[in-house]
mmJSON file of the N, C-alpha and C atoms, coordinates in Angstrom:
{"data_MODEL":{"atom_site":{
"group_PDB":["ATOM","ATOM","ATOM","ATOM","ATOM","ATOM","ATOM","ATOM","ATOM","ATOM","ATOM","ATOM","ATOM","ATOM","ATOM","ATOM","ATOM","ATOM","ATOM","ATOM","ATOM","ATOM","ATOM","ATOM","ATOM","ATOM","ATOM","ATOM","ATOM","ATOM","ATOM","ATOM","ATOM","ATOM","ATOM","ATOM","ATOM","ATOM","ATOM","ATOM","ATOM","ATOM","ATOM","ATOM","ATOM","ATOM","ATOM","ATOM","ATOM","ATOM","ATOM","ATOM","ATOM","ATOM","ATOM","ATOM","ATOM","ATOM","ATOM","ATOM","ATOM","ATOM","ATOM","ATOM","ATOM","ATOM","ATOM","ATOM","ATOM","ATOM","ATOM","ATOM","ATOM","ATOM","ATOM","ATOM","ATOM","ATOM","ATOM","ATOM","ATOM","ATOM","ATOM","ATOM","ATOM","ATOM","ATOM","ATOM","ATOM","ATOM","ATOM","ATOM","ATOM","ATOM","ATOM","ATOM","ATOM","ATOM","ATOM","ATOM","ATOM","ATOM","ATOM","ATOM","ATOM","ATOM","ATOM","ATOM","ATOM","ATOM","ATOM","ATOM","ATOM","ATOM","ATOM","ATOM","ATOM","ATOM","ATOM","ATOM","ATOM","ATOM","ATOM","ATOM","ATOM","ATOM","ATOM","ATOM","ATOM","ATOM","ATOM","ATOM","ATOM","ATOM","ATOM","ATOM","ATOM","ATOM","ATOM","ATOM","ATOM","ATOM","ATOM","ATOM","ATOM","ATOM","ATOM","ATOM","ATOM","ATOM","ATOM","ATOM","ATOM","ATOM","ATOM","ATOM","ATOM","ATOM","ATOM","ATOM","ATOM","ATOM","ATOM","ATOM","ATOM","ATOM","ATOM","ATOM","ATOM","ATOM","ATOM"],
"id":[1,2,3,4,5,6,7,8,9,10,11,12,13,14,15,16,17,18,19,20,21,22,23,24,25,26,27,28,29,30,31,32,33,34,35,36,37,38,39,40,41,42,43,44,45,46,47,48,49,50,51,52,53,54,55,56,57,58,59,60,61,62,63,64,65,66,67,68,69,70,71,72,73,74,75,76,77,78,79,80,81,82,83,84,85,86,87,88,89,90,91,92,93,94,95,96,97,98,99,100,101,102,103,104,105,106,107,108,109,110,111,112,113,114,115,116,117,118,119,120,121,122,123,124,125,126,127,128,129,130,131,132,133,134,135,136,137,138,139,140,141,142,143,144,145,146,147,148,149,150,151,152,153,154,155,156,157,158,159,160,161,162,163,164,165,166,167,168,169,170,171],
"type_symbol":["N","C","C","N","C","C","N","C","C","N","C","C","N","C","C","N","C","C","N","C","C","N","C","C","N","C","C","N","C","C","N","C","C","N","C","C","N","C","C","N","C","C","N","C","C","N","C","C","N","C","C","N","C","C","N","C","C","N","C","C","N","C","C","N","C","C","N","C","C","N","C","C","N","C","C","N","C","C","N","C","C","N","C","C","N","C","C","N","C","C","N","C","C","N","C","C","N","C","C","N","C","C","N","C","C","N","C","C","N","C","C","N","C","C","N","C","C","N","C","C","N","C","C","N","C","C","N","C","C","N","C","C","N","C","C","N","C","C","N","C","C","N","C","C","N","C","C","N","C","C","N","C","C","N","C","C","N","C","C","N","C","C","N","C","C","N","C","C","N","C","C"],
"label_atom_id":["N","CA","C","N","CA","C","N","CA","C","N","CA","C","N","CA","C","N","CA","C","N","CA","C","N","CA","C","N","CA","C","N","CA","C","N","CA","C","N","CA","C","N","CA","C","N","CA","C","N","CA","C","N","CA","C","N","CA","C","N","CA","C","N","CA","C","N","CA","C","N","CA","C","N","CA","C","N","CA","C","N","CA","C","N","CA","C","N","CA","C","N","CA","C","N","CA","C","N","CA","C","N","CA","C","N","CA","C","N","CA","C","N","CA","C","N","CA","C","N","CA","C","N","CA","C","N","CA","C","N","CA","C","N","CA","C","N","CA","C","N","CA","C","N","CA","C","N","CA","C","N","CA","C","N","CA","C","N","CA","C","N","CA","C","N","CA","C","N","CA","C","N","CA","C","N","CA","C","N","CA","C","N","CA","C","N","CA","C","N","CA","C","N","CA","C","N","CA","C"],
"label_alt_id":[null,null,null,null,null,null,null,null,null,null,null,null,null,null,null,null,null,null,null,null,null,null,null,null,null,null,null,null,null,null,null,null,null,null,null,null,null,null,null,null,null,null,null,null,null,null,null,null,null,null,null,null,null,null,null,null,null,null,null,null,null,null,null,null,null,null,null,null,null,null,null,null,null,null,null,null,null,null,null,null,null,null,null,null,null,null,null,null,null,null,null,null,null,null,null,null,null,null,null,null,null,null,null,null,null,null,null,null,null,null,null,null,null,null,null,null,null,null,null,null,null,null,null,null,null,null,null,null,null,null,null,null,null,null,null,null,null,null,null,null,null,null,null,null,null,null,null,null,null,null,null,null,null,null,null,null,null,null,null,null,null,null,null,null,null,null,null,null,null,null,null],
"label_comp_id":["UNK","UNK","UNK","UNK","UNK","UNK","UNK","UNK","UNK","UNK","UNK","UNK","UNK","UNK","UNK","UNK","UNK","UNK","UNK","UNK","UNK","UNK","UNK","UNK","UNK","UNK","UNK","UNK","UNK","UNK","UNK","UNK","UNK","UNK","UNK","UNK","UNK","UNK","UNK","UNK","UNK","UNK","UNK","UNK","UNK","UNK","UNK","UNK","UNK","UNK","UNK","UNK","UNK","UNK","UNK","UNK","UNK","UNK","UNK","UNK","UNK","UNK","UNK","UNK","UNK","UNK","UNK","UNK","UNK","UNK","UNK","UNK","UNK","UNK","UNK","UNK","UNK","UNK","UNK","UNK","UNK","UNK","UNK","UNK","UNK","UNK","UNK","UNK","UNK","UNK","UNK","UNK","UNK","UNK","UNK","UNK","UNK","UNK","UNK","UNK","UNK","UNK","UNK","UNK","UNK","UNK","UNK","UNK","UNK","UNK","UNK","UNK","UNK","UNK","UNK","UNK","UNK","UNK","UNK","UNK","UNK","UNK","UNK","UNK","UNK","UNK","UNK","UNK","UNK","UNK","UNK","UNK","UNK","UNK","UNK","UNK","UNK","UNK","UNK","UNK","UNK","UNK","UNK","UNK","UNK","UNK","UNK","UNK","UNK","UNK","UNK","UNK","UNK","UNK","UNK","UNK","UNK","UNK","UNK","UNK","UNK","UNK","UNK","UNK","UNK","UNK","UNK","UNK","UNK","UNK","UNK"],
"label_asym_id":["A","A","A","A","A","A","A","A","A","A","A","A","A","A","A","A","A","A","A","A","A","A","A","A","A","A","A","A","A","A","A","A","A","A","A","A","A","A","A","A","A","A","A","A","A","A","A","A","A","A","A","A","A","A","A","A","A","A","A","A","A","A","A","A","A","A","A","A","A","A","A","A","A","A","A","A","A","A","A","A","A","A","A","A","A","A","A","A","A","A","A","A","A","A","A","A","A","A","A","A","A","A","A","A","A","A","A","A","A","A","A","A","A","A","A","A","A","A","A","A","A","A","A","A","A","A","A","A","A","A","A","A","A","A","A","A","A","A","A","A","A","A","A","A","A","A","A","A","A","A","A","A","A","A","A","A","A","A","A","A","A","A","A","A","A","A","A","A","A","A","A"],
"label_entity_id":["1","1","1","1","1","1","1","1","1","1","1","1","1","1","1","1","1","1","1","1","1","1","1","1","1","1","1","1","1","1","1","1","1","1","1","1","1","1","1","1","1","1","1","1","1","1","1","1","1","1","1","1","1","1","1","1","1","1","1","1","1","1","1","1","1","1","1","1","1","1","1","1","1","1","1","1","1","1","1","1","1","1","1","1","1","1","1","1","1","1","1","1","1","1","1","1","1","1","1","1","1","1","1","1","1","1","1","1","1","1","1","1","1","1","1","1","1","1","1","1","1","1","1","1","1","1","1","1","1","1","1","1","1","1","1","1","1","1","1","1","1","1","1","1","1","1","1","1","1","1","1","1","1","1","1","1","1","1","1","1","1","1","1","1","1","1","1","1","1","1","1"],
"label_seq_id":[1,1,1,2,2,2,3,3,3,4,4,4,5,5,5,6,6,6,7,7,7,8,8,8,9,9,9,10,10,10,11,11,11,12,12,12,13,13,13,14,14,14,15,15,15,16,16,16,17,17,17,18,18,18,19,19,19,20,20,20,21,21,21,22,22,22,23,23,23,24,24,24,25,25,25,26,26,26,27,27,27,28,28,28,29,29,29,30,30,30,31,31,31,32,32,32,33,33,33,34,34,34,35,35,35,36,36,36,37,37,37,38,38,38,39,39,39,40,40,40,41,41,41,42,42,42,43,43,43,44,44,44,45,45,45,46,46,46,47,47,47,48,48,48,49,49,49,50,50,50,51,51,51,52,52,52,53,53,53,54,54,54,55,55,55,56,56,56,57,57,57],
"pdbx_PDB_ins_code":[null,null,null,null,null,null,null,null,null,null,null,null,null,null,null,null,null,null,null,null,null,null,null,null,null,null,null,null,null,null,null,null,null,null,null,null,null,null,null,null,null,null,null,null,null,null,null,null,null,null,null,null,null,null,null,null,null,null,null,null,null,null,null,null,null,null,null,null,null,null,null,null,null,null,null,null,null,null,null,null,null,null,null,null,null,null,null,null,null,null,null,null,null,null,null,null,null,null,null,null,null,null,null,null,null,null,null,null,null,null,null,null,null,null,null,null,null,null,null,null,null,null,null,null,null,null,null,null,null,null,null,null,null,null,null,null,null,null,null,null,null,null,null,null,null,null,null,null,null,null,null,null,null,null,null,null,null,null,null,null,null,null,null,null,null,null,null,null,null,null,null],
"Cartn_x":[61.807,62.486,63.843,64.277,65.261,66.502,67.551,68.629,70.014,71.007,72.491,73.045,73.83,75.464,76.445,76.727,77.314,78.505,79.362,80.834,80.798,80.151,80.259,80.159,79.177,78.905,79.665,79.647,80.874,80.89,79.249,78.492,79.02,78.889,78.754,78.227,76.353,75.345,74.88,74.572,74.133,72.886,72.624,71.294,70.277,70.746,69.972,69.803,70.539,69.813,69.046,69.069,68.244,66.93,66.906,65.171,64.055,63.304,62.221,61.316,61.844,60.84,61.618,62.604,63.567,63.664,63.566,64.02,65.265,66.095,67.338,68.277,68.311,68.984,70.798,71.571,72.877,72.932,73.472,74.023,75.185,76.333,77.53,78.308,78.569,79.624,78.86,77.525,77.015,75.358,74.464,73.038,72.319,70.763,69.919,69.044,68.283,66.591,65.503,65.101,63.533,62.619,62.265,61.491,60.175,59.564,57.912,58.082,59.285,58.908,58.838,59.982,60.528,59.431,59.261,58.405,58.42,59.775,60.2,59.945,60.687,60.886,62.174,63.317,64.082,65.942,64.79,66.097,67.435,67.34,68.737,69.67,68.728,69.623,70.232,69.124,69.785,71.192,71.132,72.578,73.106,73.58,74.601,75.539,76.797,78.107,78.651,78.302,79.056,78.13,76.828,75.614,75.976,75.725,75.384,74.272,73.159,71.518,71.242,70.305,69.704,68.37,67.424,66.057,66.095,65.85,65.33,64.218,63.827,62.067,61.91],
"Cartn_y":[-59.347,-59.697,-60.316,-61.306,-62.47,-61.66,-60.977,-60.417,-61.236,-60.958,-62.103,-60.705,-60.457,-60.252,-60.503,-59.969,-60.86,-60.213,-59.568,-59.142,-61.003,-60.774,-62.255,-63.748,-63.694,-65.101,-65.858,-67.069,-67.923,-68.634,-68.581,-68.877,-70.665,-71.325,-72.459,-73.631,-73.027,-73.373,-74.469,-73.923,-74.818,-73.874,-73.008,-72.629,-73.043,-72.852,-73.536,-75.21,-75.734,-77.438,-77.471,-76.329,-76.077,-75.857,-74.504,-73.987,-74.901,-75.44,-76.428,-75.553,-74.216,-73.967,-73.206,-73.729,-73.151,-72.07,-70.994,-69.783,-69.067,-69.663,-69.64,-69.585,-68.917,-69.525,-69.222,-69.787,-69.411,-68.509,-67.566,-66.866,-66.212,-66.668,-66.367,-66.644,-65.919,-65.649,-65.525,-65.726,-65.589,-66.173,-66.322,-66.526,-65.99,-65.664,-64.902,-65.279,-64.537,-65.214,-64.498,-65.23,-64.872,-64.825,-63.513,-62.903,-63.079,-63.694,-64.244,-65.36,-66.137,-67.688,-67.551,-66.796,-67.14,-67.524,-67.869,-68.401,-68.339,-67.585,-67.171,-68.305,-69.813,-70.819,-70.361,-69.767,-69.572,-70.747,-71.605,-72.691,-71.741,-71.132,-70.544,-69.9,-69.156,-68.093,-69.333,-70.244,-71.322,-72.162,-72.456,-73.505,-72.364,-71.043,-70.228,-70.489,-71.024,-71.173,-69.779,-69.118,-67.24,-66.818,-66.611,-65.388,-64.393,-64.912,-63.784,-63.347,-64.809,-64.487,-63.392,-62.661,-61.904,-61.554,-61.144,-60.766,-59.399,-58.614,-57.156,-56.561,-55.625,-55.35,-54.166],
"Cartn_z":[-63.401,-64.614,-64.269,-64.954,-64.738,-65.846,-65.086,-66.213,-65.936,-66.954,-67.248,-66.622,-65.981,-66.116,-66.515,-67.785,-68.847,-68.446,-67.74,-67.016,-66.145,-65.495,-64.6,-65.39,-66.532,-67.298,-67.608,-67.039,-67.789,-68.927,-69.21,-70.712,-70.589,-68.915,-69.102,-69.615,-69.902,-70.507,-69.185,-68.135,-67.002,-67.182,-67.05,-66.867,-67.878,-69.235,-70.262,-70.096,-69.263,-68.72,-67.906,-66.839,-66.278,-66.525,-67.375,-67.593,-68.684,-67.416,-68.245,-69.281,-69.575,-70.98,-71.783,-71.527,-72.997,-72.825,-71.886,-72.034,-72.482,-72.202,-72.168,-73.401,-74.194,-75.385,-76.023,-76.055,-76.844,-77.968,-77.579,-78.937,-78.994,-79.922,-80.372,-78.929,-77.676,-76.943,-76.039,-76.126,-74.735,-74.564,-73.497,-73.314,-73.204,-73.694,-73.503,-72.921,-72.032,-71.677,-72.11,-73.168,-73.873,-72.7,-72.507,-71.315,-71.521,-72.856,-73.22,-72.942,-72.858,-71.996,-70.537,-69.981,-68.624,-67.831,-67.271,-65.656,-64.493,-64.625,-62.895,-62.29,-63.013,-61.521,-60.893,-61.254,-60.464,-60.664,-61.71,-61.635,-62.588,-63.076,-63.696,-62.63,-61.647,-60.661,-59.793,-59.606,-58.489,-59.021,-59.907,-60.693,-61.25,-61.474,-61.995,-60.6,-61.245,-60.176,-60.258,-60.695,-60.272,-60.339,-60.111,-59.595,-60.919,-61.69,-62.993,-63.088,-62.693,-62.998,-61.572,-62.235,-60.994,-61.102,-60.184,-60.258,-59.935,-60.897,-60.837,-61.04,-60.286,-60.655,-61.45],
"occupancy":[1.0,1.0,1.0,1.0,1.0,1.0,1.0,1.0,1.0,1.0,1.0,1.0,1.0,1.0,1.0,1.0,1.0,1.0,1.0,1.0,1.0,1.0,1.0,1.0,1.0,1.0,1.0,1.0,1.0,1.0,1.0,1.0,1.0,1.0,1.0,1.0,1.0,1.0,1.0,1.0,1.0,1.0,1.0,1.0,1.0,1.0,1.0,1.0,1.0,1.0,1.0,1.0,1.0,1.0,1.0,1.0,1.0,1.0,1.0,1.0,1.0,1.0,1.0,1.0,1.0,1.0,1.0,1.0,1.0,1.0,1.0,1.0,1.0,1.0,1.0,1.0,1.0,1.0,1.0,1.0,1.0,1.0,1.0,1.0,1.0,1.0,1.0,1.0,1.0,1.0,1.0,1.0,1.0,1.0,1.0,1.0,1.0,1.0,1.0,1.0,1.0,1.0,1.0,1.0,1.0,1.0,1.0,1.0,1.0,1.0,1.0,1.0,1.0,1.0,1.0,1.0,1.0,1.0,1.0,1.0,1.0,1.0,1.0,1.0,1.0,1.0,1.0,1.0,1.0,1.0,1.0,1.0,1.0,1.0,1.0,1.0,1.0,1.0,1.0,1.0,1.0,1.0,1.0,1.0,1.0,1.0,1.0,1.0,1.0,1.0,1.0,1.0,1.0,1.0,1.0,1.0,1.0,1.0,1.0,1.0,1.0,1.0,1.0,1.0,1.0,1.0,1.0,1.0,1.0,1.0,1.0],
"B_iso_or_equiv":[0.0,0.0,0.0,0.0,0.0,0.0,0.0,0.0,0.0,0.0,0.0,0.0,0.0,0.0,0.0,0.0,0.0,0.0,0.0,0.0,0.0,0.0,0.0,0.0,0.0,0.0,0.0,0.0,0.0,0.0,0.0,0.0,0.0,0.0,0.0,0.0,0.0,0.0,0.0,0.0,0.0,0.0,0.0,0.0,0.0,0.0,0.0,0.0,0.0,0.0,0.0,0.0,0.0,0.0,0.0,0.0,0.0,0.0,0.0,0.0,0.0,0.0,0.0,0.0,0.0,0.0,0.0,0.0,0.0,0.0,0.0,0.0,0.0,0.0,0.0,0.0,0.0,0.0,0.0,0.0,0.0,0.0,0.0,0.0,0.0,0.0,0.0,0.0,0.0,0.0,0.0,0.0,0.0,0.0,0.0,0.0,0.0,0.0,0.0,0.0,0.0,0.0,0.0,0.0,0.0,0.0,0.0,0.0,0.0,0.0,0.0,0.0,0.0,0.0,0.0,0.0,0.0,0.0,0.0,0.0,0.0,0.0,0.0,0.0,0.0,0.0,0.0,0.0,0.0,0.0,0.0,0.0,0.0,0.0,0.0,0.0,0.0,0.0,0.0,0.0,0.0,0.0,0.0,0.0,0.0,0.0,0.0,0.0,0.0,0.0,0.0,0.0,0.0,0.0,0.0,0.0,0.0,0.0,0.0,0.0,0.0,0.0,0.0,0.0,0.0,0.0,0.0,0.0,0.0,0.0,0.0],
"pdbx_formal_charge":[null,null,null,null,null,null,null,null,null,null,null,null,null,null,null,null,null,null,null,null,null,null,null,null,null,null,null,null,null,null,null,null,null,null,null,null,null,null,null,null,null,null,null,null,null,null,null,null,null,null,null,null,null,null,null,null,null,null,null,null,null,null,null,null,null,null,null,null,null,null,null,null,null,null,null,null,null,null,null,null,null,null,null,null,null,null,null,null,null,null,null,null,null,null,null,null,null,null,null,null,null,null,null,null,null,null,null,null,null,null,null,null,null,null,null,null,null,null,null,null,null,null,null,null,null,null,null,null,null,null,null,null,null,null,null,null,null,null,null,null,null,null,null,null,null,null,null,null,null,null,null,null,null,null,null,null,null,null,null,null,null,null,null,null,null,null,null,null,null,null,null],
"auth_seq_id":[1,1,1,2,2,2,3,3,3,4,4,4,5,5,5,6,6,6,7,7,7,8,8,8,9,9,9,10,10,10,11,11,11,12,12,12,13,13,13,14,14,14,15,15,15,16,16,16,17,17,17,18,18,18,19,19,19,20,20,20,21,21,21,22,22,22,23,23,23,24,24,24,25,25,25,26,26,26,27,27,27,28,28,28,29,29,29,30,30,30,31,31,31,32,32,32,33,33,33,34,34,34,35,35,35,36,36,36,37,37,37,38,38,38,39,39,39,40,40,40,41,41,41,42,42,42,43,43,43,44,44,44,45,45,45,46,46,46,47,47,47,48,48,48,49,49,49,50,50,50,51,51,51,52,52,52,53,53,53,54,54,54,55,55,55,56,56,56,57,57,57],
"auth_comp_id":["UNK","UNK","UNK","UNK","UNK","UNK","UNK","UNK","UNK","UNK","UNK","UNK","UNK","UNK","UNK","UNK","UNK","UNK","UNK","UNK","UNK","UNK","UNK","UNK","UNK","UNK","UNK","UNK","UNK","UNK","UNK","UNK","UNK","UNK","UNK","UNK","UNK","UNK","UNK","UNK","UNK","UNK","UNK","UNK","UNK","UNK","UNK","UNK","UNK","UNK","UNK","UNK","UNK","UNK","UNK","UNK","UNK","UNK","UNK","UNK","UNK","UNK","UNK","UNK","UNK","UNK","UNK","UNK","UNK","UNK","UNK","UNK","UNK","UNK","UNK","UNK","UNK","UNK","UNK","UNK","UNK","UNK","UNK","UNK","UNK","UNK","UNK","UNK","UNK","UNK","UNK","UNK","UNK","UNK","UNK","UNK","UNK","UNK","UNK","UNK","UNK","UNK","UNK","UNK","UNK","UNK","UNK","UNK","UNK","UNK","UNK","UNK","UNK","UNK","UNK","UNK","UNK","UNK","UNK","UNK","UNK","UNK","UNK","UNK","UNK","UNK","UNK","UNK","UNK","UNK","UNK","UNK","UNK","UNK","UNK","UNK","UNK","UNK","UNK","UNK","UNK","UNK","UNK","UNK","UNK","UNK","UNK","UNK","UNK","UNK","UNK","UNK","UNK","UNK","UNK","UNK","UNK","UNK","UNK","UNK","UNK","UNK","UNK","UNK","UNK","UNK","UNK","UNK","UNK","UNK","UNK"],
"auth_asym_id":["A","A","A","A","A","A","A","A","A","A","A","A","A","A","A","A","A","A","A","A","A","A","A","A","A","A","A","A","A","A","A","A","A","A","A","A","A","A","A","A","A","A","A","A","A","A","A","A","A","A","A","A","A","A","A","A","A","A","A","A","A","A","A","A","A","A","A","A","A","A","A","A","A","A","A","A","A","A","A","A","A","A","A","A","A","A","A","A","A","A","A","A","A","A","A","A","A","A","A","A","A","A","A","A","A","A","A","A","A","A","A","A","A","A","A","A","A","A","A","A","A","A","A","A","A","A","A","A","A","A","A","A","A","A","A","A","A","A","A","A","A","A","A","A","A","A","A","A","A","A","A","A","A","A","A","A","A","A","A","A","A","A","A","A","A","A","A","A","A","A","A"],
"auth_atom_id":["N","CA","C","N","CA","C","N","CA","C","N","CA","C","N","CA","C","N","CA","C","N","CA","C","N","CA","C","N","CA","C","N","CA","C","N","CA","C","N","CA","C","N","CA","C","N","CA","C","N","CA","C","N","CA","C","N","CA","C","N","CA","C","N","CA","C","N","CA","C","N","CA","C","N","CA","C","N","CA","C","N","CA","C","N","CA","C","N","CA","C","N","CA","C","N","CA","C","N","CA","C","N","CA","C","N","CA","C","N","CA","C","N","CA","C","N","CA","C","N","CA","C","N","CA","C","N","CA","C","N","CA","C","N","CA","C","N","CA","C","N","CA","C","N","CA","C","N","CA","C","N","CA","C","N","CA","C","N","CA","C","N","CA","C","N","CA","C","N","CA","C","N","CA","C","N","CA","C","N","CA","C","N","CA","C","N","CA","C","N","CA","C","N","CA","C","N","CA","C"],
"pdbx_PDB_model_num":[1,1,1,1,1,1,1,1,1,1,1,1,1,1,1,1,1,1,1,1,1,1,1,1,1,1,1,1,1,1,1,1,1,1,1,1,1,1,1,1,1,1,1,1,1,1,1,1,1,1,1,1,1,1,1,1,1,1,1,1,1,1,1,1,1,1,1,1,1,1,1,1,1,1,1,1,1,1,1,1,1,1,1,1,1,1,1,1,1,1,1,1,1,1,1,1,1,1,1,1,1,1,1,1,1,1,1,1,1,1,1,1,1,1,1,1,1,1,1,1,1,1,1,1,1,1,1,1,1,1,1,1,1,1,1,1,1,1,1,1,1,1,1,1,1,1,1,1,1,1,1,1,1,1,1,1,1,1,1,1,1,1,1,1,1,1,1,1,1,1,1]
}}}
């Protein structure tokens, strides 16, 4: 499972250009990832410039 660290987020919105299926979505002050899209390609953890995204099992 693909989780935010939202202490770390800079809520740049690079990961949401990133994820080719929309997982990713804005809300108010910060991003979420709709965990019925995700796909585990990985492109959010890779383009976060502060390692907010992380993979936990």
């Amino acid at each position: 499972m693909i989780k935010i660290d939202y202490e770390e987020c800079a809520v740049c919105e690079q990961c949401l250009e990133m994820c080719p299926e929309e997982a990713i979505i804005k809300k108010a002050f910060k991003v979420e990832i709709t965990e019925d899209k995700c796909t585990f390609c990985y492109n959010c953890l890779d383009c976060c410039p502060v390692g907010a995204i992380y993979e936990e099992d």
